[in-house]
Structure formats: structure tokens, C-alpha cells
PDB file of N, CA, C and O in Angstrom:
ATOM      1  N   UNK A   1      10.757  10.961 110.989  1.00  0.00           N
ATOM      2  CA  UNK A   1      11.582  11.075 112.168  1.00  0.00           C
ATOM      3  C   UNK A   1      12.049   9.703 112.646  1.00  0.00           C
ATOM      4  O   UNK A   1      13.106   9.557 113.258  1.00  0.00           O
ATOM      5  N   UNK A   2      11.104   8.563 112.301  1.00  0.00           N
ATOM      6  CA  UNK A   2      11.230   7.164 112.995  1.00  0.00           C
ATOM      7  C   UNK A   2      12.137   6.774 112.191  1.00  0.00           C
ATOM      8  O   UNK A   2      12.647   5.737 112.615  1.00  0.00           O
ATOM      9  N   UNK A   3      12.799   7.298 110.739  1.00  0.00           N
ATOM     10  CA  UNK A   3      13.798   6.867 110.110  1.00  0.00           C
ATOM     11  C   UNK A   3      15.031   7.212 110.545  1.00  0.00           C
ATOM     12  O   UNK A   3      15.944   6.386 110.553  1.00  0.00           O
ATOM     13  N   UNK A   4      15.246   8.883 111.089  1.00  0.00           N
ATOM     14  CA  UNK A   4      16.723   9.076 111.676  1.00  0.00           C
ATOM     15  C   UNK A   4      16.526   8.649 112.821  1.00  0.00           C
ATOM     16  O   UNK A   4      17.632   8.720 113.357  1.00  0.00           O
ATOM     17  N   UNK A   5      15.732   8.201 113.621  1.00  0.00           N
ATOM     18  CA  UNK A   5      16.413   7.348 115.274  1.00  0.00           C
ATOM     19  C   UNK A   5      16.690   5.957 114.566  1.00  0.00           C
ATOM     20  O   UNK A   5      17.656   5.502 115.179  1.00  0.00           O
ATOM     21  N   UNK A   6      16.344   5.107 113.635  1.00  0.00           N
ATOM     22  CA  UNK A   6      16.752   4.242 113.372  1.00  0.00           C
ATOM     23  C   UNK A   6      18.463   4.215 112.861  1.00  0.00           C
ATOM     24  O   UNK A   6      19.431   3.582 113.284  1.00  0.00           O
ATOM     25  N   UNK A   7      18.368   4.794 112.226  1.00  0.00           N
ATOM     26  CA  UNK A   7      19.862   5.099 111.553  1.00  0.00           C
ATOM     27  C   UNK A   7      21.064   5.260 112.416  1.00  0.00           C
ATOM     28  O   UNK A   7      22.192   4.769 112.379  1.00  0.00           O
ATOM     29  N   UNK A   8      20.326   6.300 113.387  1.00  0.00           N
ATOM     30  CA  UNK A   8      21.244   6.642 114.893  1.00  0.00           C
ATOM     31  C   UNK A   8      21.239   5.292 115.794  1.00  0.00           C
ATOM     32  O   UNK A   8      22.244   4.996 116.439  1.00  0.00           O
ATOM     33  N   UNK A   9      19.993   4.427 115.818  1.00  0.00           N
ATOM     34  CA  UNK A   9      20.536   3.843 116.797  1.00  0.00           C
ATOM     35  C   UNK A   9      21.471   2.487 115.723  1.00  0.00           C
ATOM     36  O   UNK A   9      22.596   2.129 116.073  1.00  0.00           O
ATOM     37  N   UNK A  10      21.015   2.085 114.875  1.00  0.00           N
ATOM     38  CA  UNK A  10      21.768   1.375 113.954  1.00  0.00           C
ATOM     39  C   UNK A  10      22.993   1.016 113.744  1.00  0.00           C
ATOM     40  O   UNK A  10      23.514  -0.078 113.527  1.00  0.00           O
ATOM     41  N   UNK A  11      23.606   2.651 113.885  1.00  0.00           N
ATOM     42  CA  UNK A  11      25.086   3.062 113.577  1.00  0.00           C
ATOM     43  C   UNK A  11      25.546   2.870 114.850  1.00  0.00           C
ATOM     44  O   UNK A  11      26.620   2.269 114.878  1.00  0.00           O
ATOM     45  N   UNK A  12      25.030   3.222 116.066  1.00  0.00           N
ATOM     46  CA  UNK A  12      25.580   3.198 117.639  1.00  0.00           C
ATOM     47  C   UNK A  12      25.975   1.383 117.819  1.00  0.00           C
ATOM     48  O   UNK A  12      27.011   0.970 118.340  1.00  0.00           O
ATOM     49  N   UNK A  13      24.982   0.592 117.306  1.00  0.00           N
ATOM     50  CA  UNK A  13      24.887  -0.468 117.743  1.00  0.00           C
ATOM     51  C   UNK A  13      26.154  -1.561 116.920  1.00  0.00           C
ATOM     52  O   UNK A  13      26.805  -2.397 117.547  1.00  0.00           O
ATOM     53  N   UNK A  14      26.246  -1.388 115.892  1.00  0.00           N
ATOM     54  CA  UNK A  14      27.388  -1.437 114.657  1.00  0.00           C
ATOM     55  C   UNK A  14      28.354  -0.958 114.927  1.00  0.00           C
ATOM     56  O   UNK A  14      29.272  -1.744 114.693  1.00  0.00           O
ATOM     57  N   UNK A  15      28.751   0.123 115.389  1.00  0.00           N
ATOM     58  CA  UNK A  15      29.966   0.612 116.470  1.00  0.00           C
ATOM     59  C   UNK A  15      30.274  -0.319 117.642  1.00  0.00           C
ATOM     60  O   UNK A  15      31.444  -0.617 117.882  1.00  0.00           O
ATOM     61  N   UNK A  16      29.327  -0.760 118.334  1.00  0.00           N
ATOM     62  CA  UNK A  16      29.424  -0.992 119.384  1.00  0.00           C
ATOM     63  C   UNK A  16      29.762  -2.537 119.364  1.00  0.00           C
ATOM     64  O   UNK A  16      30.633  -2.878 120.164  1.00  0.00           O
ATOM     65  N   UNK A  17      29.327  -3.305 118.744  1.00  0.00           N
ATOM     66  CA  UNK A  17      29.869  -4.456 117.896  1.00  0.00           C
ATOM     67  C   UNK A  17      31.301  -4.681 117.543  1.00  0.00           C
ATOM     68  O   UNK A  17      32.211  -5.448 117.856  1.00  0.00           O
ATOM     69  N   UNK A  18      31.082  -3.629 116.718  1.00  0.00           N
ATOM     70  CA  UNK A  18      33.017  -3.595 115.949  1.00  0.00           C
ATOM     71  C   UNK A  18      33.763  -3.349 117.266  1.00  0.00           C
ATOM     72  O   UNK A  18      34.650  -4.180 117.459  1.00  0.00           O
ATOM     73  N   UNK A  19      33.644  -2.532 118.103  1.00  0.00           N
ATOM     74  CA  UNK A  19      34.745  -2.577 119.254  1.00  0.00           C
ATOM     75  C   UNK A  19      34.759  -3.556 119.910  1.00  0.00           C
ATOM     76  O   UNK A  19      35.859  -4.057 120.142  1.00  0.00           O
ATOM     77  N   UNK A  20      33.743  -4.082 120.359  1.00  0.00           N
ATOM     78  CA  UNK A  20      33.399  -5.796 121.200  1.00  0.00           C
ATOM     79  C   UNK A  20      34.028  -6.335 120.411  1.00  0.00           C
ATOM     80  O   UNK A  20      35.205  -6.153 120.721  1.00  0.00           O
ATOM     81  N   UNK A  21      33.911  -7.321 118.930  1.00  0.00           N
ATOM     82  CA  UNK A  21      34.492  -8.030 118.218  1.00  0.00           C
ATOM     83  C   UNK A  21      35.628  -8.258 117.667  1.00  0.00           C
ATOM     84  O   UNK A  21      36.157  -9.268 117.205  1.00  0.00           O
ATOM     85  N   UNK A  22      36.018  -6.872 117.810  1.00  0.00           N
ATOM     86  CA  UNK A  22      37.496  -6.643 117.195  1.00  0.00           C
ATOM     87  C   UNK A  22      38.414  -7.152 117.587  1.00  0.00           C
ATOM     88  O   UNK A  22      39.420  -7.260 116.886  1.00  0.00           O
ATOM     89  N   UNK A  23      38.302  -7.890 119.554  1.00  0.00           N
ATOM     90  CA  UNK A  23      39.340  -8.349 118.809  1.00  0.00           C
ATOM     91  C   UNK A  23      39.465  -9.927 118.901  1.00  0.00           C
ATOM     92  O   UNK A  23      40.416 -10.587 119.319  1.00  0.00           O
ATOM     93  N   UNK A  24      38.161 -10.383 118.360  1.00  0.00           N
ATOM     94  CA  UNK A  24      37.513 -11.537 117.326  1.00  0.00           C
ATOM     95  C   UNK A  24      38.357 -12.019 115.902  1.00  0.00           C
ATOM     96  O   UNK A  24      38.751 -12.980 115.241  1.00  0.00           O
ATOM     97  N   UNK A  25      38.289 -10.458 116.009  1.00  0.00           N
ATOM     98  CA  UNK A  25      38.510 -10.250 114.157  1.00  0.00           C
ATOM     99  C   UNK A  25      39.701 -10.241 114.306  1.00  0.00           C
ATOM    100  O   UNK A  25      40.092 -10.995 113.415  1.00  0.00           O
ATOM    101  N   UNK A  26      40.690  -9.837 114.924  1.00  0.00           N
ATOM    102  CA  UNK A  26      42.255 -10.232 115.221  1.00  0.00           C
ATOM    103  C   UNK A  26      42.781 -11.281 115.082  1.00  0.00           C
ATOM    104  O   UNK A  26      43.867 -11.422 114.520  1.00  0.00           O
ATOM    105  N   UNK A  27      41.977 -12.364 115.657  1.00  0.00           N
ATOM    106  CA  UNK A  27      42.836 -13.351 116.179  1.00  0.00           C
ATOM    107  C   UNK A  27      42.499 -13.905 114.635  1.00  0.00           C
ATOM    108  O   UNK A  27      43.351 -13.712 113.768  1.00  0.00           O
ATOM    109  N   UNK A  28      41.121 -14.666 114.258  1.00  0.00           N
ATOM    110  CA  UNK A  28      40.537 -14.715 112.615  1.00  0.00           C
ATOM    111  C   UNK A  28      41.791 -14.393 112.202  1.00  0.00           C
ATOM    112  O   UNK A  28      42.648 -15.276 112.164  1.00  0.00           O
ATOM    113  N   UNK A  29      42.116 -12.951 111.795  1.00  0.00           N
ATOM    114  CA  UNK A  29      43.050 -12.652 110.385  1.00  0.00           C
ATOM    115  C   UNK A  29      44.413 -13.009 110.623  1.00  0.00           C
ATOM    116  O   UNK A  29      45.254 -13.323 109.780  1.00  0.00           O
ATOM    117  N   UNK A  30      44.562 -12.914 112.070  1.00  0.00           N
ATOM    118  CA  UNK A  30      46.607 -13.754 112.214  1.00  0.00           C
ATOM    119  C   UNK A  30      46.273 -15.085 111.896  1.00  0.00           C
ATOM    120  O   UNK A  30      47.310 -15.666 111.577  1.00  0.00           O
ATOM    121  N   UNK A  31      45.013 -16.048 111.821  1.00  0.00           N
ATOM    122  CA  UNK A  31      44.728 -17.789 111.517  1.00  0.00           C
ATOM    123  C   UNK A  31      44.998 -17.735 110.189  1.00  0.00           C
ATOM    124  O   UNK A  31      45.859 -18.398 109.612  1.00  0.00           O
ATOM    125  N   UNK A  32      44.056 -16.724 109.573  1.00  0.00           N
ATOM    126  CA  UNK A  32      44.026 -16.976 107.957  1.00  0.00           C
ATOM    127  C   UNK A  32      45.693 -16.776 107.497  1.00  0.00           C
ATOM    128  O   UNK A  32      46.409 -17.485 106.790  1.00  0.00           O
ATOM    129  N   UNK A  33      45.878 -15.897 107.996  1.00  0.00           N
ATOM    130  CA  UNK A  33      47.674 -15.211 107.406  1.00  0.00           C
ATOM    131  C   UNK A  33      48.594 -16.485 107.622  1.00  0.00           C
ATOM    132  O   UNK A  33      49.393 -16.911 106.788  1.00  0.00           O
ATOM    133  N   UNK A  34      48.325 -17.081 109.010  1.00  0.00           N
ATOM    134  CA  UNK A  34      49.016 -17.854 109.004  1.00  0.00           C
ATOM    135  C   UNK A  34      49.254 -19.436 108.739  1.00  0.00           C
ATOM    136  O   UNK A  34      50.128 -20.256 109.021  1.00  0.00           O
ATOM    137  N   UNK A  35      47.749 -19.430 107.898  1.00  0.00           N
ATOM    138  CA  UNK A  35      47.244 -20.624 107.773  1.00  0.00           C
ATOM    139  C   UNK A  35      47.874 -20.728 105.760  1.00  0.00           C
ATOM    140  O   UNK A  35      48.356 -21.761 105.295  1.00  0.00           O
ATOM    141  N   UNK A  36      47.745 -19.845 105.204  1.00  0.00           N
ATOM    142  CA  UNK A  36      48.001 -20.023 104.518  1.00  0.00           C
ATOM    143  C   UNK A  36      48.896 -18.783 103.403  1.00  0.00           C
ATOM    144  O   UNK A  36      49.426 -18.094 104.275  1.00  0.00           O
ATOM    145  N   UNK A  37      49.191 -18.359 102.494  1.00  0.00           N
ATOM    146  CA  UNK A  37      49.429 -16.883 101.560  1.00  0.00           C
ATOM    147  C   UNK A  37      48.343 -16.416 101.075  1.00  0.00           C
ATOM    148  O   UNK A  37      47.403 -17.118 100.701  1.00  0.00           O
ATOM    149  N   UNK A  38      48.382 -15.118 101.038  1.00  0.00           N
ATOM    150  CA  UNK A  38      47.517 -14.485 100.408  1.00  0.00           C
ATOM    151  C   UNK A  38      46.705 -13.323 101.469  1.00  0.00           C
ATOM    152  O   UNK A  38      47.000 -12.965 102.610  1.00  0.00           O
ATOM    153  N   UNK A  39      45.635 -12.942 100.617  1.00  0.00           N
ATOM    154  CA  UNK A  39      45.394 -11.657 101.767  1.00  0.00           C
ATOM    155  C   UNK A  39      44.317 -11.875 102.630  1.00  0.00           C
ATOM    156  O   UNK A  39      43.314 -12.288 102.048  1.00  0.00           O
ATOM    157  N   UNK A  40      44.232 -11.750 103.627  1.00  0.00           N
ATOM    158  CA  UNK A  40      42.930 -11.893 104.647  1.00  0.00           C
ATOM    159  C   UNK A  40      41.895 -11.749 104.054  1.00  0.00           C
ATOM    160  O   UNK A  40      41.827 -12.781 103.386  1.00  0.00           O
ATOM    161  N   UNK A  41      41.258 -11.318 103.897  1.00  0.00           N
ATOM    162  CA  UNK A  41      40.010 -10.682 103.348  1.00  0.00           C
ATOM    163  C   UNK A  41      39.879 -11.344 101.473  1.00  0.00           C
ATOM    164  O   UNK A  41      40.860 -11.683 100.811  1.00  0.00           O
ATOM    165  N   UNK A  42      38.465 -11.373 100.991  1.00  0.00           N
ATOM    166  CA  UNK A  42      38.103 -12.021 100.225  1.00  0.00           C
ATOM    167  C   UNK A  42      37.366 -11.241  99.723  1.00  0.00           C
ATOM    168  O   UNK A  42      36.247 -11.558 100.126  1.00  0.00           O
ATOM    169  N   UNK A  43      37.264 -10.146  98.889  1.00  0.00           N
ATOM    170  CA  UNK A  43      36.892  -9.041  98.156  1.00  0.00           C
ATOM    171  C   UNK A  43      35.585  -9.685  96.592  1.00  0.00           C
ATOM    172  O   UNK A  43      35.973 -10.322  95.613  1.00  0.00           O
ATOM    173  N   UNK A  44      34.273  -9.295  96.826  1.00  0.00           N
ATOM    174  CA  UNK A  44      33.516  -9.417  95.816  1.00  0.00           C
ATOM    175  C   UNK A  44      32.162  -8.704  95.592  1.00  0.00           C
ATOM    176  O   UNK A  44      31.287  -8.228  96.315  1.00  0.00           O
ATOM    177  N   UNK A  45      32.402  -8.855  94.147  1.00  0.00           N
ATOM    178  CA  UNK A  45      31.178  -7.715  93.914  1.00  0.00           C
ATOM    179  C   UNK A  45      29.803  -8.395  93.956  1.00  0.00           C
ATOM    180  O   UNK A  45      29.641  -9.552  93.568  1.00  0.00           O
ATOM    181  N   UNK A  46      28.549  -7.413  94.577  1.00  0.00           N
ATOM    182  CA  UNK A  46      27.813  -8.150  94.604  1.00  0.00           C
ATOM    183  C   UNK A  46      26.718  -6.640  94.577  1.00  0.00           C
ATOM    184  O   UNK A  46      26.919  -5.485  94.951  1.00  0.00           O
ATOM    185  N   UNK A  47      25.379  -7.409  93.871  1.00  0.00           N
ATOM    186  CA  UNK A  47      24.384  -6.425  93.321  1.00  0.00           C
ATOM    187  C   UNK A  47      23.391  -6.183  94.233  1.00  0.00           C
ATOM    188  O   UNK A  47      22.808  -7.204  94.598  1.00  0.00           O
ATOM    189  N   UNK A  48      22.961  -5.007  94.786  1.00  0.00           N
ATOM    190  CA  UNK A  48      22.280  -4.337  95.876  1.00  0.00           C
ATOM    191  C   UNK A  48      20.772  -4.362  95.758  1.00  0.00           C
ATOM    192  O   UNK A  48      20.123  -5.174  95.099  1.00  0.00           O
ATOM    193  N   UNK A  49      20.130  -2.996  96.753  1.00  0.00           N
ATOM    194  CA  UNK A  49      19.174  -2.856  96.534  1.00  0.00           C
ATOM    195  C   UNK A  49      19.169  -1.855  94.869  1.00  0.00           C
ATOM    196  O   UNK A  49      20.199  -1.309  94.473  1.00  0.00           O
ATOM    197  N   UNK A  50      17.948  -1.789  94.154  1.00  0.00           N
ATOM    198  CA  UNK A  50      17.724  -0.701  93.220  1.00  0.00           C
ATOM    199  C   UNK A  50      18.870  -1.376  92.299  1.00  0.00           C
ATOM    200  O   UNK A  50      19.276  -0.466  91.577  1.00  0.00           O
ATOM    201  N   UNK A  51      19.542  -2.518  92.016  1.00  0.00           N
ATOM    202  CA  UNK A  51      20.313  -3.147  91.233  1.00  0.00           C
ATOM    203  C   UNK A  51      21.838  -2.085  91.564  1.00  0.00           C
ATOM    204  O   UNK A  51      22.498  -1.923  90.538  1.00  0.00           O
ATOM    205  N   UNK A  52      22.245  -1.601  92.442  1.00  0.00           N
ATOM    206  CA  UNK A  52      23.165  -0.731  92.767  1.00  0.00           C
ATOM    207  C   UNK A  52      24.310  -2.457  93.064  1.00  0.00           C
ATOM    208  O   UNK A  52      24.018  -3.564  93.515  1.00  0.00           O
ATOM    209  N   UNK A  53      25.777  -1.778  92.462  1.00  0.00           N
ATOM    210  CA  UNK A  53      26.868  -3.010  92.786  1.00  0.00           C
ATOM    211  C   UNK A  53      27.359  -2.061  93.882  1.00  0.00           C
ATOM    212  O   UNK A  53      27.390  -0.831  93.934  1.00  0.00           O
ATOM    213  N   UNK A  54      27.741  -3.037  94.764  1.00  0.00           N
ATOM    214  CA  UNK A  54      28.624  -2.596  96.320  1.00  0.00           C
ATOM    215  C   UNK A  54      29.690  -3.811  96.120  1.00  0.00           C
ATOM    216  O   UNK A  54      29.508  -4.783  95.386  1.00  0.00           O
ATOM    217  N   UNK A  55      31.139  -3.493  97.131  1.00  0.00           N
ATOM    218  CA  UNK A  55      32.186  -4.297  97.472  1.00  0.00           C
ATOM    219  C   UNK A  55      31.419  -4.957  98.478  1.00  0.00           C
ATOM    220  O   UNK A  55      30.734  -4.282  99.247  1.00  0.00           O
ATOM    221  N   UNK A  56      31.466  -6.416  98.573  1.00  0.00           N
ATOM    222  CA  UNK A  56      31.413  -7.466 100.161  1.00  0.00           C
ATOM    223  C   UNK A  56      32.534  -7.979 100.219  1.00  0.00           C
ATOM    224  O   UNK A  56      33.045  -8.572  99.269  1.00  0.00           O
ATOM    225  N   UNK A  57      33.098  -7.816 101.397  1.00  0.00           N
ATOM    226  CA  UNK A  57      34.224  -7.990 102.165  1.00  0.00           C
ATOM    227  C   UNK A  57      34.236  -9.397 102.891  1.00  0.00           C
ATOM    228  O   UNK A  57      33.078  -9.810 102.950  1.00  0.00           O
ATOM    229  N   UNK A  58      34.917 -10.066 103.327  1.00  0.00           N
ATOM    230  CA  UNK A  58      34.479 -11.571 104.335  1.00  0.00           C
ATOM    231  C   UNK A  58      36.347 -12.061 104.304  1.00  0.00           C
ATOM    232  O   UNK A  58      37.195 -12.008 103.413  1.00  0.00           O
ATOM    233  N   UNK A  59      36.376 -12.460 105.550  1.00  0.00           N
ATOM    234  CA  UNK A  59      37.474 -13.363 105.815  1.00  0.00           C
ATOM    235  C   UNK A  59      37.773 -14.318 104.919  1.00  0.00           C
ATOM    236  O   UNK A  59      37.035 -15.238 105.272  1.00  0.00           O
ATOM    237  N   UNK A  60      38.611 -14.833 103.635  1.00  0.00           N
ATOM    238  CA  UNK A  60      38.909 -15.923 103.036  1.00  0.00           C
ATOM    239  C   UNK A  60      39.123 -17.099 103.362  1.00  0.00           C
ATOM    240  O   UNK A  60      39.913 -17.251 104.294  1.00  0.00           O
ATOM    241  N   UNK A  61      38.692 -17.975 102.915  1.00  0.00           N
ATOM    242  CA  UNK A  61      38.449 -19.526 103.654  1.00  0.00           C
ATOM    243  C   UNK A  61      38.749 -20.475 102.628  1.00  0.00           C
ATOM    244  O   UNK A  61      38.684 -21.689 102.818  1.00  0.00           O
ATOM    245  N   UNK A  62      39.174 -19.789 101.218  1.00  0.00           N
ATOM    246  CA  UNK A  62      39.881 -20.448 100.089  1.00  0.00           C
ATOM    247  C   UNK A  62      41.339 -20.320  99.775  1.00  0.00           C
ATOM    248  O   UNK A  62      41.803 -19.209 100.031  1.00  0.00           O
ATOM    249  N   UNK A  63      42.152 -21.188  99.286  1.00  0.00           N
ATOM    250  CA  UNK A  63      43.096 -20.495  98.424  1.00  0.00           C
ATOM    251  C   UNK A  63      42.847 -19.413  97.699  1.00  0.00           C
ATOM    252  O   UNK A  63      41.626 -19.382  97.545  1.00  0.00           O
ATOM    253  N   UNK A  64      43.490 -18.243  97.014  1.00  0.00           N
ATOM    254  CA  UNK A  64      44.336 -17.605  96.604  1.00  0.00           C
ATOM    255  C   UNK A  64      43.520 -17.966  95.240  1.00  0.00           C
ATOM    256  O   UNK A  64      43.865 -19.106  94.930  1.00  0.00           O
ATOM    257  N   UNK A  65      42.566 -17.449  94.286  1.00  0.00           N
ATOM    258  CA  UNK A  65      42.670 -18.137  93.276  1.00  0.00           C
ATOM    259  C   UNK A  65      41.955 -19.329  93.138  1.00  0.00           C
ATOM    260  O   UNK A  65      42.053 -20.029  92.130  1.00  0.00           O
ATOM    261  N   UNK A  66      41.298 -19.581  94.017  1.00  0.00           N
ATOM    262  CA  UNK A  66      40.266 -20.783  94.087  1.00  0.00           C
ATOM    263  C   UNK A  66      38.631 -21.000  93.407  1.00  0.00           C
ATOM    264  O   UNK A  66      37.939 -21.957  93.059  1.00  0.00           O
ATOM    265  N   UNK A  67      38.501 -19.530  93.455  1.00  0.00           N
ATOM    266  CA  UNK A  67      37.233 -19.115  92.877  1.00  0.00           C
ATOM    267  C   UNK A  67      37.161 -19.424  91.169  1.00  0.00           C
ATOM    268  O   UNK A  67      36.140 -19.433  90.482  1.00  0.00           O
ATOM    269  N   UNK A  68      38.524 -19.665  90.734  1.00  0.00           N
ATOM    270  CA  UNK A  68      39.269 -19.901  89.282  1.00  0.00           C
ATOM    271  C   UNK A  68      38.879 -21.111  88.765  1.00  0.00           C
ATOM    272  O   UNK A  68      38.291 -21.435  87.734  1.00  0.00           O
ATOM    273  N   UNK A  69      39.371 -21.765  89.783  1.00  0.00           N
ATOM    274  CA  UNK A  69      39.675 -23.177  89.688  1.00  0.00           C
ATOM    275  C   UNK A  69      38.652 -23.946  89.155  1.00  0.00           C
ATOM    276  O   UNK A  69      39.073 -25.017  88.717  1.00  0.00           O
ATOM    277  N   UNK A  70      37.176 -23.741  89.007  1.00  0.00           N
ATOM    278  CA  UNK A  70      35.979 -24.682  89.310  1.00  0.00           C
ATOM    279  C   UNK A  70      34.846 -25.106  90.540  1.00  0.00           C
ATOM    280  O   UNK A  70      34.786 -24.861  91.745  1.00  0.00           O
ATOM    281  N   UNK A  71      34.394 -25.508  90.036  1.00  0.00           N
ATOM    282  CA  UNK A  71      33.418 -25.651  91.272  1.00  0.00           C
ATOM    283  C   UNK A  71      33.538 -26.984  91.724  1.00  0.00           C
ATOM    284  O   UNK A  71      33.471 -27.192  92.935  1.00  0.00           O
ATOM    285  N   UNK A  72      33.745 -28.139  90.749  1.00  0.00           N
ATOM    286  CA  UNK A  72      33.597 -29.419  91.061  1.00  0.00           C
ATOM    287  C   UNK A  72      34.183 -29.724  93.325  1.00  0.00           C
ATOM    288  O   UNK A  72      35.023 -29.030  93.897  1.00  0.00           O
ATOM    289  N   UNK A  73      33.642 -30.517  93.775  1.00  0.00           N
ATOM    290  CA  UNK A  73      33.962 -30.982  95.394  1.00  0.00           C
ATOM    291  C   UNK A  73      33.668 -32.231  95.336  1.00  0.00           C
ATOM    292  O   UNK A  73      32.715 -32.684  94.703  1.00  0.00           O
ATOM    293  N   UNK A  74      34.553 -32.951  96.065  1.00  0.00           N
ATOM    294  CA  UNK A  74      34.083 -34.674  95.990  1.00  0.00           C
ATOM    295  C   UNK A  74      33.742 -35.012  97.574  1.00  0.00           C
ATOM    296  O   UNK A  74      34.666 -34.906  98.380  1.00  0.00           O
ATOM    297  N   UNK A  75      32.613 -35.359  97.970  1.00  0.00           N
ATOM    298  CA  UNK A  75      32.210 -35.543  99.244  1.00  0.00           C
ATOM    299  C   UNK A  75      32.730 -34.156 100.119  1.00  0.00           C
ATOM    300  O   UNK A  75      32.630 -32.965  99.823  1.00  0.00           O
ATOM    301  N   UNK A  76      33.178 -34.655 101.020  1.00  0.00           N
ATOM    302  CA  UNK A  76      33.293 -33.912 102.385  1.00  0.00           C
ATOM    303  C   UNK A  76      34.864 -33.164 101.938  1.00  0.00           C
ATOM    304  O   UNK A  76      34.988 -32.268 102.773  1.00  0.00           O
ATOM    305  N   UNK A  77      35.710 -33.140 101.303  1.00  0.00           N
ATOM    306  CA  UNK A  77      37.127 -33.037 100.917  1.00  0.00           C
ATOM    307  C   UNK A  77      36.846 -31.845  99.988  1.00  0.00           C
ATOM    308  O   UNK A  77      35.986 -32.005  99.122  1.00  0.00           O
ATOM    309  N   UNK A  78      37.443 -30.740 100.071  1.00  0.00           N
ATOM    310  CA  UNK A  78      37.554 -29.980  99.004  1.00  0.00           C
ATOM    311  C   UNK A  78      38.830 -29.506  99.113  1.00  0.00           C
ATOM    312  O   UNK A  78      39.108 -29.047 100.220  1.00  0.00           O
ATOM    313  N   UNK A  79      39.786 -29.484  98.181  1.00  0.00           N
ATOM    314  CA  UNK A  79      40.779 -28.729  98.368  1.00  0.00           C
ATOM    315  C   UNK A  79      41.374 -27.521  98.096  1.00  0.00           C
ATOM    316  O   UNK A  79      42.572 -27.241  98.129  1.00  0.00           O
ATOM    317  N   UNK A  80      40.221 -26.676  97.765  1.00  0.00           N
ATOM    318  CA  UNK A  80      39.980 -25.521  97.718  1.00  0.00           C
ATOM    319  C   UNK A  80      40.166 -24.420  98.651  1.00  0.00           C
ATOM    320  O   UNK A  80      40.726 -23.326  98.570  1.00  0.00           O
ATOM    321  N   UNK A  81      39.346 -25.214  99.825  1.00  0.00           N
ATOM    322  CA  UNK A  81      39.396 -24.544 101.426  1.00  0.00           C
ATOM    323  C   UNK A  81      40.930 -24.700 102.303  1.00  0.00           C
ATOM    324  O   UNK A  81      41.647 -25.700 102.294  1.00  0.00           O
ATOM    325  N   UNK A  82      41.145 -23.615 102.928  1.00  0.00           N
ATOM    326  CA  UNK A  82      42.203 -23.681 103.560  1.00  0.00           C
ATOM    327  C   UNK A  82      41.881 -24.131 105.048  1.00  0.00           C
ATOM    328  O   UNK A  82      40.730 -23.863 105.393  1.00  0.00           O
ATOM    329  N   UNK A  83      42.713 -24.797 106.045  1.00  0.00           N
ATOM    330  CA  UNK A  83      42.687 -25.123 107.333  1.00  0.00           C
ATOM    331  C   UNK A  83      41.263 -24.420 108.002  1.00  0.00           C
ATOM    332  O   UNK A  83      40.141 -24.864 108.243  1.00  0.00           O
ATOM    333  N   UNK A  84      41.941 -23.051 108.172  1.00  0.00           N
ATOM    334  CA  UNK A  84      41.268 -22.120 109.000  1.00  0.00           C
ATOM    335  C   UNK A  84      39.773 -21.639 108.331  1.00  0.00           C
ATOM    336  O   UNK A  84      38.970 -20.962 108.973  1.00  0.00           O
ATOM    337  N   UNK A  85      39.527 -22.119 106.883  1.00  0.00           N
ATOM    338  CA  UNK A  85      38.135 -22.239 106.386  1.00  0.00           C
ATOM    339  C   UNK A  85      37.553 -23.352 107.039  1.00  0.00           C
ATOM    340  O   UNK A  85      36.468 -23.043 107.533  1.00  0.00           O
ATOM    341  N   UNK A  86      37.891 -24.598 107.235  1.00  0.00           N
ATOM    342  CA  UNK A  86      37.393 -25.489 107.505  1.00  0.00           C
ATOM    343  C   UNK A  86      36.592 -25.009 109.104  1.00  0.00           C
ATOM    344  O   UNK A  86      35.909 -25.826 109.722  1.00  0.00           O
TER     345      UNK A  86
END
């Protein structure tokens, strides 16, 4: 039983978040859009509990294609990151 009040209150509280934040998350995705091309959001796969793969979602803070590029960074300068990553 102590598992569905968790879930319930979980989901209430995660709701209740997303409406507070949202519009957080507004202003974020008109910076990124307008900071640079490409799509808001930064789409990757990543391996769960029980080795299960899920989508993670996150605001992009790279170029377009950056994840391509290499890893190499020289000090504090990367030019990888866009404005609104920084």
C-alpha cells in the first residue's frame, strides 16, 4: 500500500513542479532558439534500471552536432558550447 501513496504523491508533486516551472522552461527554450539553430532539446539514449534503454531529454547547451566533433577542450574555452550553455 506504502508503494501506491508513494506513486500518488510522486506524480502530484511532479505535476506540481511542471506547472510552477513552466514557465522557467519558456523563457530557457526562446534563449536556446535564439541563441543559436537547431532544436531545443538534446535527445539521448541512456541505460536504466534492469539494463532497460529510456529517451533523456535536457535543454541543449551544444551546437548542433557537437557530440560528433570530439571531445578534445582547451582550458576554460570550448567551442562546442553555445552562449546560453555557458
Amino acid at each position: 500500500m506504502y508503494v501506491f501513496y508513494k506513486r500518488i504523491f510522486d506524480t502530484v508533486v511532479a505535476a506540481l513542479a511542471l506547472v510552477l516551472l513552466s514557465p522557467l522552461f519558456l523563457i530557457i527554450g526562446f534563449a536556446v532558439k535564439l541563441d543559436s539553430a537547431g532544436p531545443v532539446f538534446f535527445q539521448q539514449k541512456r541505460v536504466g534500471l534492469h539494463q532497460k534503454v529510456f529517451s533523456m531529454f535536457k535543454f541543449r547547451t551544444m551546437h548542433p552536432g557537437a557530440d560528433q566533433k570530439g571531445l578534445l577542450t582547451i582550458g576554460n574555452e570550448d567551442s562546442r558550447i553555445t552562449r546560453t550553455g555557458k
